[in-house]
C-alpha positions in Angstrom: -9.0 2.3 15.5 -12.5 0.7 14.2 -13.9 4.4 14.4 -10.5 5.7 12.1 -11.7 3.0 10.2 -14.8 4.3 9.6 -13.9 7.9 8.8 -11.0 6.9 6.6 -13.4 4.0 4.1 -15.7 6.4 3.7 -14.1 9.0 2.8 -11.8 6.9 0.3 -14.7 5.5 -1.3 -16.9 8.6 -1.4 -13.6 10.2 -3.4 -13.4 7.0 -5.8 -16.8 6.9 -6.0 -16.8 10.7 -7.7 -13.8 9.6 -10.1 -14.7 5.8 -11.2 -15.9 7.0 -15.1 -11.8 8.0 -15.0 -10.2 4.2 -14.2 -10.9 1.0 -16.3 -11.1 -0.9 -12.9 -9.6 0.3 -9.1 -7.0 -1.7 -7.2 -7.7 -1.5 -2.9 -4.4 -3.0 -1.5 -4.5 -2.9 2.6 -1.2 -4.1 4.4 -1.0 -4.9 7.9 2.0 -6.3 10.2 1.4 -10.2 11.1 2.9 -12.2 13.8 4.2 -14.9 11.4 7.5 -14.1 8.9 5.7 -14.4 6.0 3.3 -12.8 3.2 -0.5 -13.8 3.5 -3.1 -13.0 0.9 -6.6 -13.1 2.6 -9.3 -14.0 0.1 -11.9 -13.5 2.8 -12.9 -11.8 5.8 -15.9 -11.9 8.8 -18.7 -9.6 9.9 -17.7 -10.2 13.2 -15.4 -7.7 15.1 -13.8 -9.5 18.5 -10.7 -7.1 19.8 -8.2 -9.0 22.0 -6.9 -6.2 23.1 -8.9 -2.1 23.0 -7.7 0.0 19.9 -5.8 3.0 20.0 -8.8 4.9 20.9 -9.7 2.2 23.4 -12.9 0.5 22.2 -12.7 -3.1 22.9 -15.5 -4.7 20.3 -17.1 -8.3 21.5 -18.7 -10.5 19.0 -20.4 -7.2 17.2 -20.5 -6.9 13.5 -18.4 -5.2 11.4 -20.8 -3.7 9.1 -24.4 -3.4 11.1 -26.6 -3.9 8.0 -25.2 -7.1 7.7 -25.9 -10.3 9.6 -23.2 -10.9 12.2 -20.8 -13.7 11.5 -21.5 -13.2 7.5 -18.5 -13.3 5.3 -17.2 -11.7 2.2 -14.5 -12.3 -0.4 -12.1 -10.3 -2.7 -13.0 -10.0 -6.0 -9.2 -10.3 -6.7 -8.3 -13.8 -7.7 -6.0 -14.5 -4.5 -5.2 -18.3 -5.5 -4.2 -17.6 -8.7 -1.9 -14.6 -7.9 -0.4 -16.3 -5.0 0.4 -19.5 -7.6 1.7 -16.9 -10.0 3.8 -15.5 -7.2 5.2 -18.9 -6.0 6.3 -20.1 -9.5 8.7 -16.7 -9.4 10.0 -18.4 -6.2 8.2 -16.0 -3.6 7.8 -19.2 -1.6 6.9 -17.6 1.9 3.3 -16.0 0.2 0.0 -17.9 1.3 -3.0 -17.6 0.5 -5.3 -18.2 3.6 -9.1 -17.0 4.4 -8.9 -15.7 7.9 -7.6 -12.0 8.6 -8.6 -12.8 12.2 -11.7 -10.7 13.9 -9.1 -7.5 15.4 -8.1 -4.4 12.9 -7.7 -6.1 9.6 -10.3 -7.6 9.6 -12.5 -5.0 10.7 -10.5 -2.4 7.7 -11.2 -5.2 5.0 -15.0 -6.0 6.1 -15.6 -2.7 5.6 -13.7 -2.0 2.3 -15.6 -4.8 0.8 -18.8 -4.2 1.7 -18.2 0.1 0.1 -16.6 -2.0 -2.8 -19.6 -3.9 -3.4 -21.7 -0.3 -4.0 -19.1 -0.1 -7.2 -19.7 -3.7 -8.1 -16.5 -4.9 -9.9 -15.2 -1.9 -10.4 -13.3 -2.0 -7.3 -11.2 -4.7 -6.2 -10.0 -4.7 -2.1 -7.1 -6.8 -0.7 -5.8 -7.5 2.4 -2.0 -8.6 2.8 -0.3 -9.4 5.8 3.4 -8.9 5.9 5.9 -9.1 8.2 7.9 -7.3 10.8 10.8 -5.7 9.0 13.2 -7.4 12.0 11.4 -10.8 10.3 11.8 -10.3 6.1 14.1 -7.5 5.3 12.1 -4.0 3.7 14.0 -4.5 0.8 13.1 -8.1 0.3 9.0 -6.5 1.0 9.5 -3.9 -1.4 10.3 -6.4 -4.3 6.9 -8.4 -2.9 4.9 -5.7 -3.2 5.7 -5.0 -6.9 5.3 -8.5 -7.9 2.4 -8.7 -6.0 0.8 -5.5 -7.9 2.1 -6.9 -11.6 0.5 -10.3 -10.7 -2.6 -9.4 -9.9 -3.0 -6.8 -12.8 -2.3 -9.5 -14.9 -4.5 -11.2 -13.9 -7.1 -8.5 -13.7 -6.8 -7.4 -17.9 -4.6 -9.4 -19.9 -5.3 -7.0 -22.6 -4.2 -3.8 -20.3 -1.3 -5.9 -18.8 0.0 -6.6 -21.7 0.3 -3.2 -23.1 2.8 -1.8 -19.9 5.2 -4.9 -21.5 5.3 -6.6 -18.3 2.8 -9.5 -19.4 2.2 -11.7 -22.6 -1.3 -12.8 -23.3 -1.2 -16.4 -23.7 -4.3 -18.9 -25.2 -7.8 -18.1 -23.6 -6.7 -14.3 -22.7 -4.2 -15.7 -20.0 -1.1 -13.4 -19.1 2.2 -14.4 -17.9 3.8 -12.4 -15.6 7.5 -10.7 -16.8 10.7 -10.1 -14.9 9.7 -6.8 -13.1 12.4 -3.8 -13.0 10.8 -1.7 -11.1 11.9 -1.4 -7.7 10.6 1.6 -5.1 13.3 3.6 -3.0 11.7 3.6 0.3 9.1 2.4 2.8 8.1 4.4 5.8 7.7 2.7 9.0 6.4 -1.6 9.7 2.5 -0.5 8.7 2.8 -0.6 4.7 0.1 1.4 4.6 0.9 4.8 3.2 1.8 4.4 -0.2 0.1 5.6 -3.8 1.3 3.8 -7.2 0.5 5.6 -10.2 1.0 3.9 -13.8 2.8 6.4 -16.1 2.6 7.0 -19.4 6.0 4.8 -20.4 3.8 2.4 -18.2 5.5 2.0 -15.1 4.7 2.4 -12.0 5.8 5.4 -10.0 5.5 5.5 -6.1 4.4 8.4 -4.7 5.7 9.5 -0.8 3.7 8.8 2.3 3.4 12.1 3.1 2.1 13.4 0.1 -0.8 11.3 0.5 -3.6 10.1 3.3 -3.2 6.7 5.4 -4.1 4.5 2.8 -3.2 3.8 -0.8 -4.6 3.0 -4.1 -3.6 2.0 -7.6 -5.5 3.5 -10.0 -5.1 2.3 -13.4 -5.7 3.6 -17.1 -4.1 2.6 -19.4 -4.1 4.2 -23.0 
């Protein structure tokens, strides 16, 4: 619901907000379930919050913004560099990711407008991204659960080659670039069609361990520090 919404940002963002001196930089990821069989990377949202149908707790927005102290219909992007990690992510033959610009105006949108606009408090500390995946009935979870682990090495190789490079997994290449490995990592499980419950931590060995849903709130976060 847009109030959940509210209540869960805030608190998320008041906690990272208390620990940021502990992480080099803070990976957002939001998932939702789309109506399409694919993987879509949204690089922007809307202030504009439009429900076609009421939320679980029955508010049915019109035309409202997300985020009052903005203008309505004002738009933000990820800091996350969504066209390059979704061309990283097709060259390892994830052909169904896209990278579009428009979460809609119902949920998603309304969690990522928000997200952003506590992200930008941090400045670029924080980095927020919305994926859309599919219905398990669509791509298989186990096919997802390999997506989402090349979709968390590509964008932290693109967010520190230096960092990247020293979990193994990239190569810094001319100008700082970093080329994504072969990943081996591959998570056990995934509760329920909302990704949206999951924690990955880096280890020391520096992969990345997934933590259960139920140890955790209804969100995520991949905090990073590398040593």
């Amino acid at each position: 619901s847009a109030t959940g919404v509210r209540e869960a940002l805030a608190d998320l963002y008041k906690d990272l907000e208390s620990r940021q001196s502990k992480f080099d930089r803070i990976l957002i990821l939001h998932f939702g379930v789309g109506a399409q069989p694919n993987f879509r990377c949204e690089s922007a949202c809307t202030n504009e919050a439009t429900f076609c149908i009421p939320d679980v707790r029955g508010q049915n927005l019109q035309q409202v913004p997300v985020v009052e102290e903005e203008a309505l219909y004002a738009r933000r992007c990820s800091l996350v560099p969504v066209r390059g990690v979704v061309q990283d992510l097709v060259g390892q033959g994830w052909n169904s990711v896209k990278h579009t610009d428009d979460p809609g105006r119902f949920i998603c949108n309304y969690i990522y407008y928000r997200s952003l606009w506590h992200a930008d408090a941090m400045k670029d500390k924080v980095w927020s991204l919305f994926v859309h995946i599919a219905d398990f009935k669509a791509i298989a979870q186990d096919i997802q659960l390999r997506f989402v682990r090349a979709l968390l090495d590509a964008i932290i190789c693109h967010a520190d080659a230096k960092l990247a490079a020293a979990t193994g997994r990239c190569t810094p290449q001319g100008g700082g670039r970093a080329v994504l490995q072969p990943p081996s990592y591959r998570p056990q499980a995934l509760p329920g069609n909302l990704v949206a419950n999951l924690v990955f931590v880096r280890q020391s060995d520096g992969s990345l361990k997934m933590v259960k849903a139920s140890e955790i709130p209804a969100h995520y976060v991949l905090e990073r520090g590398c040593s």
